[in-house]
N, C-alpha and C positions, 0 to 999 in steps of 0.2 A: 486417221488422227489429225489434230492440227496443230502438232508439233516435230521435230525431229524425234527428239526422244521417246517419244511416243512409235513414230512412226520407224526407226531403228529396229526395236523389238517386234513390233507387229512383223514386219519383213524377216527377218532373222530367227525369231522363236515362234511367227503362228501369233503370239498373243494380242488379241484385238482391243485399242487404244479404247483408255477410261475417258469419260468426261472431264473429271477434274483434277486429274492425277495421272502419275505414270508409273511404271511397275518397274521403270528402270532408278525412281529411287528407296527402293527396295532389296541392296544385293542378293539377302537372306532367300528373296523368292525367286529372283532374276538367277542362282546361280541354278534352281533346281527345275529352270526353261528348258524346252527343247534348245538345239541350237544349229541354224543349219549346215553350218561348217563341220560340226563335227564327223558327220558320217562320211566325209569327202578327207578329214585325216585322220580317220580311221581304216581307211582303205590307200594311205599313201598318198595321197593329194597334201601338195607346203599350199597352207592357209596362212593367209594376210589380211589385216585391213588397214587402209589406205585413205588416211586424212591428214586435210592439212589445216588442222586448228589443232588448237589445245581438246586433249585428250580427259580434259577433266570435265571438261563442258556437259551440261544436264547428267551429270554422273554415270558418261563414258568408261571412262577409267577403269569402274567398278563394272560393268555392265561385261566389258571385253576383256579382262582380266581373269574373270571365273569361268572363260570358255576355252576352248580347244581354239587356238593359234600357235601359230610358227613365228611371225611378224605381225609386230603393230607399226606402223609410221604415221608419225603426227608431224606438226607445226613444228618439233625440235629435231627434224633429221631433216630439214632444208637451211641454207644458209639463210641466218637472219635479215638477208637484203631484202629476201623474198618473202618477208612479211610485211606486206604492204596495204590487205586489207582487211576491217574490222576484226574476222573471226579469223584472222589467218593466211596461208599462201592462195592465190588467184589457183584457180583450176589449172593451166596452162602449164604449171611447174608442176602441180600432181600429178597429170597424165604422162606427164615427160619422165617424172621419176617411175613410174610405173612400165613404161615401157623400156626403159634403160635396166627397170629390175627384172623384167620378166624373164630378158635375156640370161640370169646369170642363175634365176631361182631352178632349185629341178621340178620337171612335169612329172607328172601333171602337178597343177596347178587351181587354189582358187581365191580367187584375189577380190575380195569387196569395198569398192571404192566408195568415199564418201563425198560429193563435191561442197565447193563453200560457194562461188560466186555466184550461183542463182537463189541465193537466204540474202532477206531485208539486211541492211539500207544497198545491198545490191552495186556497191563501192569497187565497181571493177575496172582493171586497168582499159588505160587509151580513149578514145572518146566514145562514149555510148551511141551506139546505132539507132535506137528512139529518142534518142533525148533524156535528159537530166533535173526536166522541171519540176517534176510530179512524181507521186508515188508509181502512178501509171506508168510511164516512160521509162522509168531507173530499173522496177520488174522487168519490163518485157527486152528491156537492152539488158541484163543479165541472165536473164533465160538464153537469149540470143548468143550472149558471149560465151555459159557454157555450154549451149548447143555447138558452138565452130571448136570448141575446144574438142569433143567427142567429135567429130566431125574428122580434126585433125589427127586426133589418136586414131581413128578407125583407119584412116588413108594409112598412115604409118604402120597400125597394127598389119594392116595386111601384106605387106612385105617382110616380116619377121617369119622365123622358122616355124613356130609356135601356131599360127595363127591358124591352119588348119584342122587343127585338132582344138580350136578354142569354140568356146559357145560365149558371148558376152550378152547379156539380160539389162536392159535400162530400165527403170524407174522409177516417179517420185516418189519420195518416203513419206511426204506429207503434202495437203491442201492449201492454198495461198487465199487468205480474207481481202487481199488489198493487190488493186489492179483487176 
């Protein structure tokens, strides 16, 4: 797909992204989706999903709401300091709360993470590693930036208790037209 919202559900339910439309504004059909969390809490796995924007965004809200979760954490479970770009908290504060929750959630576990700093205008903290000129530049230094953020969590995940018994899966949910 070449949208989040589109490309959410494709990941998660299997359902492969419309041209002109999305099926996640649609609760009525979205609730009757597969869903892939569910068979990981139904066998005892605490499900999360883990973002830091507003949860109402492309009709979120509705979309994760009609499934099988334990936790949702959005843009209103971080201190409002840390909304500092466009859609929300920098990656850097999500990875961080995810690993500070890992610790306390019971295993198994399965936690789907959503990032923000690598979605246009790409408005991420400190100074950008390509440059700031261009459309070009702003993508590829916020790919960059939440590349070091996974980066950073993977260093840290691997000295947690957890981490042996974890499987973590990367990526994109959607296609980028610019860059």
């Amino acid at each position: 797909g070449d949208r989040s919202d589109k490309g959410i559900v494709g990941i998660l339910s299997g359902f492969p992204a419309q041209p002109t439309t999305s099926i996640i504004n649609y609760p009525a059909k979205t609730q009757n989706l597969p869903f892939l969390l569910t068979p990981f809490h139904d066998n005892g796995y605490f499900t999360a999903f883990y973002y830091g924007g507003d949860i109402n965004f492309a009709n979120f809200k509705s979309y994760f709401t009609n499934q099988v979760m334990d936790r949702m954490v959005t843009v209103n479970d971080f201190p409002s300091n840390l909304n500092t770009q466009k859609w929300g908290v920098p990656d850097e504060y999500l990875f961080e709360k995810i690993l500070n929750d890992a610790d306390t959630i019971k295993s198994p576990f399965f936690i789907y993470c959503f990032t923000l700093s690598s979605h246009e205008p790409y408005d991420i903290p400190g100074k950008p590693f390509f440059g700031n000129s261009n459309i070009d530049e702003r993508s590829k230094s916020g790919f960059y930036y939440t590349d070091k953020c996974i980066g950073e969590f993977m260093k840290r995940a691997k000295n947690k208790i957890w981490w042996d018994n974890t499987l973590i899966i990367l990526l994109a949910d959607h296609g980028n037209r610019l860059g």
